[in-house]
C-alpha positions in Angstrom: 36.3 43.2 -40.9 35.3 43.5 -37.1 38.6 44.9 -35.6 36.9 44.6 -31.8 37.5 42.1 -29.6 37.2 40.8 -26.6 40.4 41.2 -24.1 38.6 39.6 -20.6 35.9 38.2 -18.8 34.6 38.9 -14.9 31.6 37.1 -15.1 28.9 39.6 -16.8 31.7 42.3 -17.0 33.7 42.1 -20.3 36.1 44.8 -21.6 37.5 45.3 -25.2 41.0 46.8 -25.1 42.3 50.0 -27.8 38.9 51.0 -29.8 37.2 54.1 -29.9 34.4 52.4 -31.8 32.1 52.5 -29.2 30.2 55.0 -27.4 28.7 55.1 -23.3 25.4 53.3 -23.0 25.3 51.7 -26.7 23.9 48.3 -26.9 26.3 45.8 -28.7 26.6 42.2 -29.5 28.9 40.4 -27.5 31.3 37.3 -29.2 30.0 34.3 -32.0 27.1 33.7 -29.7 26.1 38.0 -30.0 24.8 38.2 -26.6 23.5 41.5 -25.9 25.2 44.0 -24.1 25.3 47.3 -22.9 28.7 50.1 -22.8 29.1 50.9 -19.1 32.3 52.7 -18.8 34.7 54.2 -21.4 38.1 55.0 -20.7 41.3 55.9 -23.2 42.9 51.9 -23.5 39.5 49.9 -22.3 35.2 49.8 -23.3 33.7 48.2 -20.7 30.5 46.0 -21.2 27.8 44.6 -19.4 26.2 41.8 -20.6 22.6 40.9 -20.2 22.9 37.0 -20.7 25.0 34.0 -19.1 28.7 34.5 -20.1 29.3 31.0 -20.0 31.9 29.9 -22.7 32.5 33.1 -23.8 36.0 33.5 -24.6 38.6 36.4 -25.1 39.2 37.1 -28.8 35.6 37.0 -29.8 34.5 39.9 -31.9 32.2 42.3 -30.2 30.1 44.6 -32.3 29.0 48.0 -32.2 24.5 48.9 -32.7 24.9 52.7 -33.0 21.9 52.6 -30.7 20.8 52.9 -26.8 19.6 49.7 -25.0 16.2 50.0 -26.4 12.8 48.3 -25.9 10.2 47.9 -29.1 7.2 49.7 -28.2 4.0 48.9 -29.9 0.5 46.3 -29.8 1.3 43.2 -28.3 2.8 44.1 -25.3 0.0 43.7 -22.9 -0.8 40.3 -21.1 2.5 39.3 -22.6 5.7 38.1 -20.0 9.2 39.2 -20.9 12.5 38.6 -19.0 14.7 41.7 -18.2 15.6 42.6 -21.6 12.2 42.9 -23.6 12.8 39.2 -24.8 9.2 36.9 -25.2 9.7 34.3 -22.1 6.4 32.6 -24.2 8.3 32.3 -27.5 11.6 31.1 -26.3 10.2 28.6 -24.4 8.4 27.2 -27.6 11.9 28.1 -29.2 14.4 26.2 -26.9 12.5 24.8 -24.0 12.2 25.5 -20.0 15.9 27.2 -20.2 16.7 30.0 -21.9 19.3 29.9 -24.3 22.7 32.7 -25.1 22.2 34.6 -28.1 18.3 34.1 -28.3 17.1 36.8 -30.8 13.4 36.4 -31.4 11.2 39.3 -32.2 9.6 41.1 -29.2 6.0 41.5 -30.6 4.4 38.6 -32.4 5.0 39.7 -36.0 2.0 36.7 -37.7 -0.7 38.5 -35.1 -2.8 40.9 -37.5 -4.5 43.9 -35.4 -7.6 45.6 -36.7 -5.9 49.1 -37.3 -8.2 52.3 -37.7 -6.3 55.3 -39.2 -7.2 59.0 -37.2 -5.0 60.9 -39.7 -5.3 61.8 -43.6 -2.6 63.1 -45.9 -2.3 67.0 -45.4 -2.0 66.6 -41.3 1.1 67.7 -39.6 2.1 65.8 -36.6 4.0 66.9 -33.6 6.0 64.0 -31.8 3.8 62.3 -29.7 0.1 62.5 -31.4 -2.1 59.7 -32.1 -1.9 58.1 -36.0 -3.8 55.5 -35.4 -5.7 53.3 -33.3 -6.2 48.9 -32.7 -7.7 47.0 -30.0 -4.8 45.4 -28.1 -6.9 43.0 -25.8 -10.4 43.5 -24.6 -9.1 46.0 -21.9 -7.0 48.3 -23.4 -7.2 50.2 -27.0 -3.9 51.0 -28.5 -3.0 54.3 -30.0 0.1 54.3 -32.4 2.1 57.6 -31.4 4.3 59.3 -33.6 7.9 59.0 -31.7 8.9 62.2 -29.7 11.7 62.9 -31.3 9.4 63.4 -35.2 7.2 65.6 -36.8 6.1 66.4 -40.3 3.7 66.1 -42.6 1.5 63.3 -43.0 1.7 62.8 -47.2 0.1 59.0 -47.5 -2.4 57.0 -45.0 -3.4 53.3 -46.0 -7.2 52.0 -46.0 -8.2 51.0 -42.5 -8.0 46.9 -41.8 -5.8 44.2 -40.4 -2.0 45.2 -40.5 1.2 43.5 -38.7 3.0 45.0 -36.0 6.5 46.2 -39.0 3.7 47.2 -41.5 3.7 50.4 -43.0 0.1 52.3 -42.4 1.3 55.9 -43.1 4.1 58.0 -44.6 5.3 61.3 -43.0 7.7 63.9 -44.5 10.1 65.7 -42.2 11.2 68.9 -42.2 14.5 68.0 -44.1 12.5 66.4 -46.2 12.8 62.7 -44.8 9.8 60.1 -46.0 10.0 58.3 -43.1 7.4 55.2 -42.9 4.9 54.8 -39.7 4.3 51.2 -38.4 2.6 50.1 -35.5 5.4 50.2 -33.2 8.6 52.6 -32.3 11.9 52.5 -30.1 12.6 53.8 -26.8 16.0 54.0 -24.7 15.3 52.1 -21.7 17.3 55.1 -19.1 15.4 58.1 -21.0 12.0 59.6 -19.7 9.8 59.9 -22.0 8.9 63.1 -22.7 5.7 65.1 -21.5 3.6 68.1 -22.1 3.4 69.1 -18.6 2.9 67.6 -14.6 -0.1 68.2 -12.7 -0.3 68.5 -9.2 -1.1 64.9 -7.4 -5.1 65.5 -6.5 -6.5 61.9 -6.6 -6.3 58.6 -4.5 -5.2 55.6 -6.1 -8.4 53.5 -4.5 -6.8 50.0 -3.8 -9.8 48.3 -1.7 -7.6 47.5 1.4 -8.3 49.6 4.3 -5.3 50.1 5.9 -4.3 51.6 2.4 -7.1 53.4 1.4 -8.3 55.0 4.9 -4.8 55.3 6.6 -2.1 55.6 4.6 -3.3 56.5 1.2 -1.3 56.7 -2.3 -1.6 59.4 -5.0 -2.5 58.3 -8.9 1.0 59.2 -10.3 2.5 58.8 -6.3 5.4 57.0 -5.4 4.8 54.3 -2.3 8.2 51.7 -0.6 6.6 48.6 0.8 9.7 47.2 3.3 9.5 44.0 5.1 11.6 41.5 6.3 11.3 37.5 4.8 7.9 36.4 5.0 5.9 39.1 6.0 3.8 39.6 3.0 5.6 42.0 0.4 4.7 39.9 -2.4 1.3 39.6 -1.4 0.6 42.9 -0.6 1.7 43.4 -4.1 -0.6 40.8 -5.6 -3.5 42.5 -3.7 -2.7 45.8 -5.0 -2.1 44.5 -8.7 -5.5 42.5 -8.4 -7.8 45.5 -7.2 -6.4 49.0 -7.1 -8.2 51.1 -10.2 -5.3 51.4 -12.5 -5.9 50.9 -16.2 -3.1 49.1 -16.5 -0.5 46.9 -13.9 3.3 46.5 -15.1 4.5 43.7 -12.8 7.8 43.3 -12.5 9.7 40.4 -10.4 13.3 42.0 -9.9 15.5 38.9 -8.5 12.7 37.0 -6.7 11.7 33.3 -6.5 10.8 31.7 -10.0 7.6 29.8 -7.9 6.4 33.7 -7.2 6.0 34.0 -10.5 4.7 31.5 -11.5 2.1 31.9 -9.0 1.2 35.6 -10.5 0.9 33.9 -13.6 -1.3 31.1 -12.6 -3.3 33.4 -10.0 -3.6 36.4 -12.6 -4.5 34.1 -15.8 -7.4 33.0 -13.4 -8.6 36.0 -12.1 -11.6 38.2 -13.4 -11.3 42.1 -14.0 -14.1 43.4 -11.4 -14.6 46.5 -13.9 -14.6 44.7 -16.9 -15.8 41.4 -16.5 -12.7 39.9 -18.5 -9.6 38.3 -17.5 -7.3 40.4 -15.7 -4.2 39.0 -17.7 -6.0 41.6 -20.4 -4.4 44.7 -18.3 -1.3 43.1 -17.0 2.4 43.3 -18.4 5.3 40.7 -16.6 8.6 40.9 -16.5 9.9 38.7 -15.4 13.6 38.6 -14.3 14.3 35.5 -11.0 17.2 35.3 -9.0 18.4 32.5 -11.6 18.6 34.8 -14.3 21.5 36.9 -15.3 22.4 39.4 -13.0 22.9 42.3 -15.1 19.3 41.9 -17.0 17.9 42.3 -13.4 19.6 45.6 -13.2 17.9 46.8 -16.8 14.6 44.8 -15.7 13.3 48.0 -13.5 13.8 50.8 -16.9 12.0 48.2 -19.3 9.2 48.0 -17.0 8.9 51.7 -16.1 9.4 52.7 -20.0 6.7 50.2 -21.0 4.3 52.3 -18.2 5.8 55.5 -19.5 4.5 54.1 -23.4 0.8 53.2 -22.3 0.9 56.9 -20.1 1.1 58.6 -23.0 -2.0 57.5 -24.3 -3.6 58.3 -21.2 -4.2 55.4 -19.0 -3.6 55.4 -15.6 -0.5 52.5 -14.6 0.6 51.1 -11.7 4.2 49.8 -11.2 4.8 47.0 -8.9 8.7 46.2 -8.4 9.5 43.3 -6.5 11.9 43.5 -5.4 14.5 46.9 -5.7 16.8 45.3 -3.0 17.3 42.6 -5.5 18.1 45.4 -7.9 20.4 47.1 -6.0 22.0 43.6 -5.5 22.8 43.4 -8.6 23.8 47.0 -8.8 26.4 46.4 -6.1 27.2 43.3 -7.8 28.5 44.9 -10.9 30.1 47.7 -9.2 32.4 45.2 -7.1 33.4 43.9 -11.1 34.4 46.8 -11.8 36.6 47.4 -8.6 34.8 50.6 -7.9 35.2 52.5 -4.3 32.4 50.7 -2.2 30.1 53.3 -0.2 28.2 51.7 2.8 27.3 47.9 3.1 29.3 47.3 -0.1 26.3 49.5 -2.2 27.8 51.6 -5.0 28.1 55.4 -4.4 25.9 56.2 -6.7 22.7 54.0 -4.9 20.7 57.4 -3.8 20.8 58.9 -7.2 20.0 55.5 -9.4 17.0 55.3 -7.0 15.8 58.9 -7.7 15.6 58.2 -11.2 13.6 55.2 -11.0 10.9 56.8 -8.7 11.2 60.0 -10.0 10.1 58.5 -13.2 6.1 58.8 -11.8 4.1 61.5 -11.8 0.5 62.7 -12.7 0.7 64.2 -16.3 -0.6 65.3 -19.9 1.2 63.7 -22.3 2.0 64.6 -25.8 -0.9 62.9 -27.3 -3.2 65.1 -24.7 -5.5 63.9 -22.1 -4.4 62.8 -18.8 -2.4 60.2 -17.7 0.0 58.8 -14.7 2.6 56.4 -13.8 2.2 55.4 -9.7 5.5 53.2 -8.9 4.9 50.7 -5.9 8.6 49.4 -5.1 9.2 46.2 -2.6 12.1 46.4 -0.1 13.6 43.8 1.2 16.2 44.0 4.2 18.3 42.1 5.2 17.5 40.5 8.6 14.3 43.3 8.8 16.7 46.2 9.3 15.6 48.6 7.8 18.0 50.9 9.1 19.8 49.4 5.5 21.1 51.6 2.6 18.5 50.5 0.6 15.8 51.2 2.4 16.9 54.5 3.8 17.4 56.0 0.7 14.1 55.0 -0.8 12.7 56.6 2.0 14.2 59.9 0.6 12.1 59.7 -2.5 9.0 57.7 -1.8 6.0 59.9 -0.3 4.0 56.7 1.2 6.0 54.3 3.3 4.4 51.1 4.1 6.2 49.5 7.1 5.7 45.7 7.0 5.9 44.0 10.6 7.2 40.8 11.3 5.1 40.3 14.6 2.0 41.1 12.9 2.8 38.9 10.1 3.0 36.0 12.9 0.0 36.8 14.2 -1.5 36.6 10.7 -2.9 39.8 10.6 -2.6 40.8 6.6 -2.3 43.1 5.8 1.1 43.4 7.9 1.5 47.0 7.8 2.3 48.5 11.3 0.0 51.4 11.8 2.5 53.1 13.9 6.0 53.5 11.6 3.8 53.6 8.3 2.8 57.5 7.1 1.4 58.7 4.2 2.7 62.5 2.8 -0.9 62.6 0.1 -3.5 62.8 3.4 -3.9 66.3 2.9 -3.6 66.9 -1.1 -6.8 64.6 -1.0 -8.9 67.0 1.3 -10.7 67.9 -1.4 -11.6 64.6 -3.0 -13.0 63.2 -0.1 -15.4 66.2 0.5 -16.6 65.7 -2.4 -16.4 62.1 -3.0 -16.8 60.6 0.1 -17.7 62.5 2.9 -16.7 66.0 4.5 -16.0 64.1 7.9 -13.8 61.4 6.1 -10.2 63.0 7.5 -11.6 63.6 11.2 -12.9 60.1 11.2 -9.3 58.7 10.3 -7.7 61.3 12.5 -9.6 60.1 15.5 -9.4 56.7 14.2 -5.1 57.1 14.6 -5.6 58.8 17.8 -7.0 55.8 19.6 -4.3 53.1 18.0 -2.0 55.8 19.3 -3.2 55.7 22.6 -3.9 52.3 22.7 0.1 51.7 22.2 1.1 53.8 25.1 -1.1 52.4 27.6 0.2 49.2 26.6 3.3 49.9 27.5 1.9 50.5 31.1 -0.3 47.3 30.7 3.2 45.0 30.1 4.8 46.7 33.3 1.9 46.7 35.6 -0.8 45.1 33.9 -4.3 46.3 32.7 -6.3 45.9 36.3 -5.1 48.9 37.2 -6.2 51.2 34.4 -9.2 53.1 34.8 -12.3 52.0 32.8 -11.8 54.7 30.1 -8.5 53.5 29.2 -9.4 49.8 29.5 -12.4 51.3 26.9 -9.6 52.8 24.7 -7.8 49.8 24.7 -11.1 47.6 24.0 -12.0 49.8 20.8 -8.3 49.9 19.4 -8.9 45.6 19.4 -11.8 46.4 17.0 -10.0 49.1 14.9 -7.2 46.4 14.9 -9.0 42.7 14.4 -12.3 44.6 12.8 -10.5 47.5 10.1 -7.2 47.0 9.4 -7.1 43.7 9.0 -8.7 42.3 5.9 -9.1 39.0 4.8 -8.3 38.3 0.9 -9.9 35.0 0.7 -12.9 36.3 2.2 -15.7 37.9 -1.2 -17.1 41.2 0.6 -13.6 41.9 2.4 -10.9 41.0 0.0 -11.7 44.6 -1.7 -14.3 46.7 -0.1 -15.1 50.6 -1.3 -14.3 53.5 0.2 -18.4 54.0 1.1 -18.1 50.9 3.6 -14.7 51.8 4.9 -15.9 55.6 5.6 -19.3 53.7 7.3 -16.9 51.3 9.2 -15.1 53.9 11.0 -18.4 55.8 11.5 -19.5 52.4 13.3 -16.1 52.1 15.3 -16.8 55.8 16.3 -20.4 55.7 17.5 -19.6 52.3 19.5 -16.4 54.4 21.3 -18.7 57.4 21.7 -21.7 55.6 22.9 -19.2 53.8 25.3 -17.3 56.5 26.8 -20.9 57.9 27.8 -21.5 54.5 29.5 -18.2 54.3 31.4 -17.8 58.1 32.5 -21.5 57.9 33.9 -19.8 55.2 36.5 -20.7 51.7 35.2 -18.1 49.1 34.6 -16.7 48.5 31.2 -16.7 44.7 31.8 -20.5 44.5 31.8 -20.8 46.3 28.6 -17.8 44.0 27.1 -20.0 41.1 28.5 -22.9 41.8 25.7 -20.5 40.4 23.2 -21.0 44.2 21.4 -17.5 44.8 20.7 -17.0 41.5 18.6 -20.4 42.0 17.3 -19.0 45.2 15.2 -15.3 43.2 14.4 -17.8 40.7 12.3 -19.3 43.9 10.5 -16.5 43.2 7.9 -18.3 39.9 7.2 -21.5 40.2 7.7 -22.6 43.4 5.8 -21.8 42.5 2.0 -20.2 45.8 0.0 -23.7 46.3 -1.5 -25.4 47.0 1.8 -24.9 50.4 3.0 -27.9 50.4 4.2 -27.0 47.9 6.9 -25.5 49.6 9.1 -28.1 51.7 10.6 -29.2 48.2 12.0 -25.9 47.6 14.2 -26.4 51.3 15.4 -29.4 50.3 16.6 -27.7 47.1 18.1 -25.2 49.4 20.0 -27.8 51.5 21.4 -29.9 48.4 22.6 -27.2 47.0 24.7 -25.8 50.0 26.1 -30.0 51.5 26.9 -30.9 47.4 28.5 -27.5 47.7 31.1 -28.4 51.2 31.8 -31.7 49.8 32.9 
């Protein structure tokens, strides 16, 4: 007879009183209802408990009972192109289970268990298997092959291997004996504690780009496969969409979106844009590489807390058989909302702005969680994390986004006044850096072009320039700057209107390759170059303005498609023209 129950109730906070039956971070099953729940604090007369679903009706006296396990998620086929809540739970199959709401104490089955998968064998009996190797293979979704891995924490001898064909997720395709002599029976899919790493063979140093398609990004403030990058911005100025961009086009294998505490319309707009939208490498849909989770600001507080470790162990699972993935978390304030949330339930000491004191080091986990790496089951593979912040009032002089400024190497500062001007993507090109410029020198020699760095140097320069001779221009107005700064400020309009902003509805500039962005600075550069010989030779700026040049290259974005390299030689030409015809 179940001896535990429960003594009170603080919303998702419920304690059981006298037991020792329970140990820190074990999931349990909370009252008639057995809502899941999590062991968050231990102490000599009380077991405290988070719970992951609406406490509503939940009373004092109700048994509580103990797993023996971790909060874990189920790991295996079926995962991708599928949307879960916080937990791991199947928002699809609920909603055909109970309707638009989710109901307490839901327990359905995380993969589809009546969906056969055309499973090809790679082992034979005789085969000894370290944690981690490959057992078998099955075609997930058109995008993305599956490989079965033997959990991390096995190994042994591989003594029986069934014929390849179809096979459930809880079938048994293999048998392996231990070392203590354990017959322990493979099926498609294992367990993983949600707050564990998964465990790798070894980090590699962070060598390549994560090509995104958006200028600004790619050229300015670049991000590392297996890199860490915080977007901040205040309400409206494009978070989410910079997100969607960035899940839509960047050359990931696979995108694990997950809405942390955002707007249930969000989502269903990622749904309904994702579902619609075409892979531009394979042709397919791009639902075929995409995982949700999906956890709104209606849902229970403490599942949003858990929703940022189920998606990052989901990316950790498809690392390890060596596909790139990229993280998007929208939003971590939300998370640390929640975070602080609990913590004021449990009457801990606040730190600043109400945040718990252990903020900094929950962060660090979470992003420290990427990384560029072989995996047990060999090859390469990475995990890039791409986390939303969200300040308060746009201060970002906030605990949340301070700290994630500690352990993020890319920093993409979203600006409210650009946002108003609707110039997307909103990033401000002056409190944005990038940390990976350099560890790419060598990709871009060889890739791209050996002048790519000096082109985006001088390409910074200007914008630089441009903002401290506006300062004069506000106090005294631009009249009275010489032609070569009124030049300076002229081509910084272009690199604005005519580079770093990019149009997403637009099909040559919602994602354009590095070979036109590397040719578009080249362009801005000859037209600065060509123009500084014009002015310091005495002529006016205004009459070269006049020719209409300097818009002429801000429409290059349009008006050479992503397949015409080629192209550019003719506005070259064009530049030359009207700068030789005023000369003579």
């Amino acid at each position: 007879m179940n001896s535990n129950t429960i003594f009170s109730i603080n919303g998702p906070v419920v304690t059981v009183r006298n037991t020792k039956d329970f140990s820190m971070l074990e999931m349990v099953y909370v009252g008639h209802k057995r809502l899941i729940g999590e062991v968050i604090l231990i102490n000599d007369q009380y077991t405290t408990i988070q719970v992951y679903e609406v406490t509503t009706g939940l009373r004092p006296g109700e048994p509580v009972w103990p797993t023996g396990s971790p909060m874990s998620v189920v790991l295996g086929p079926g995962i991708v192109s599928n949307i879960f809540d916080g937990i791991e739970r199947p928002l699809r199959d609920i909603r055909q289970a109970t309707g638009a709401f989710i109901g307490e104490g839901i327990h359905i089955s995380v993969l589809d268990e009546t969906r056969l998968f055309d499973v090809t064998l790679t082992v034979k009996p005789g085969d000894y298997l370290e944690g981690g190797q490959i057992y078998a293979t099955c075609p997930e979704t058109s995008a993305i092959l599956h490989k079965c891995m033997l959990s991390p924490t096995l190994s042994g001898e591989i003594i029986e291997v069934m014929p390849n064909g179809p096979y459930h997720v809880n079938d048994t395709v293999a048998r392996l004996k231990s070392a203590d002599g354990t017959v322990i029976d493979l099926t498609l899919c294992q367990r993983w504690p949600i707050r564990n790493p998964r465990p790798i063979h070894k980090r590699l140093p962070i060598r390549r780009p994560l090509i995104t398609g958006q200028r600004v990004i790619d050229t300015m403030f670049p991000l590392a496969k297996g890199g860490t990058a915080g977007i901040p911005g205040g309400f409206g100025t494009g978070k989410t969409m910079t997100q969607h961009q960035l899940a839509k086009w960047c050359d990931a294998d696979l995108i694990v979106y997950i809405g942390c505490g955002e707007r249930g319309n969000e989502m269903t707009q990622v749904l309904e844009e994702f579902s619609e939208l075409v892979d531009p490498r394979s042709g397919k849909p791009l639902t075929d590489r995409t995982v949700l989770i999906a956890n709104t600001s209606n849902m229970p507080v403490a599942a949003r807390e858990a929703s940022i470790y189920t998606g990052i162990t989901l990316a950790e699972y498809y690392r390890d058989m060596g596909y790139h993935v990229a993280i998007m978390a929208d939003s971590t304030s939300r998370w640390a909302e929640a975070l602080r949330e609990i913590s004021g339930r449990l009457e801990e000491m606040p730190a600043e702005e109400g945040f718990p004191a252990y903020l900094s080091s929950r962060l660090s986990e979470f992003y420290e969680r990427a990384g560029y790496v072989i995996p047990l089951s060999g090859g390469e593979g990475s995990v890039t994390i791409i986390g939303a912040v969200s300040p308060q009032g746009s201060d970002f002089s906030e605990p949340v986004t301070q700290n994630t400024k500690r352990f993020v190497r890319c920093f993409w500062t979203l600006d409210k006044s650009l946002a108003y001007q609707r110039h997307y993507p909103a990033i401000n090109w002056m409190t944005s850096y990038s940390e990976y410029l350099e560890d790419f020198e060598d990709y871009y020699t060889e890739n791209i072009s050996p002048d790519f760095l000096r082109c985006r140097q001088r390409i910074a320069n200007i914008l630089t320039e441009e903002a401290s001779l506006m300062e004069i221009v506000k106090l005294i107005g631009a009249d009275v700057l010489p032609d070569d700064q009124k030049l300076v400020i002229e081509v910084a309009k272009v690199i604005r209107l005519g580079f770093l902003q990019q149009n997403a509805y637009h099909a040559d500039d919602t994602y354009v390759p590095m070979e036109k962005q590397m040719k578009m600075m080249e362009l801005i550069l000859f037209l600065y170059d060509k123009s500084k010989e014009y002015v310091l030779s005495g002529r006016p700026i205004s009459d070269l303005a006049a020719t209409g040049i300097f818009d002429q290259v801000i429409r290059v974005k349009y008006e050479i498609p992503n397949d015409r390299p080629e192209m550019f030689a003719d506005y070259r030409a064009a530049i030359d023209r009207a700068i030789s015809n005023l000369q003579d």
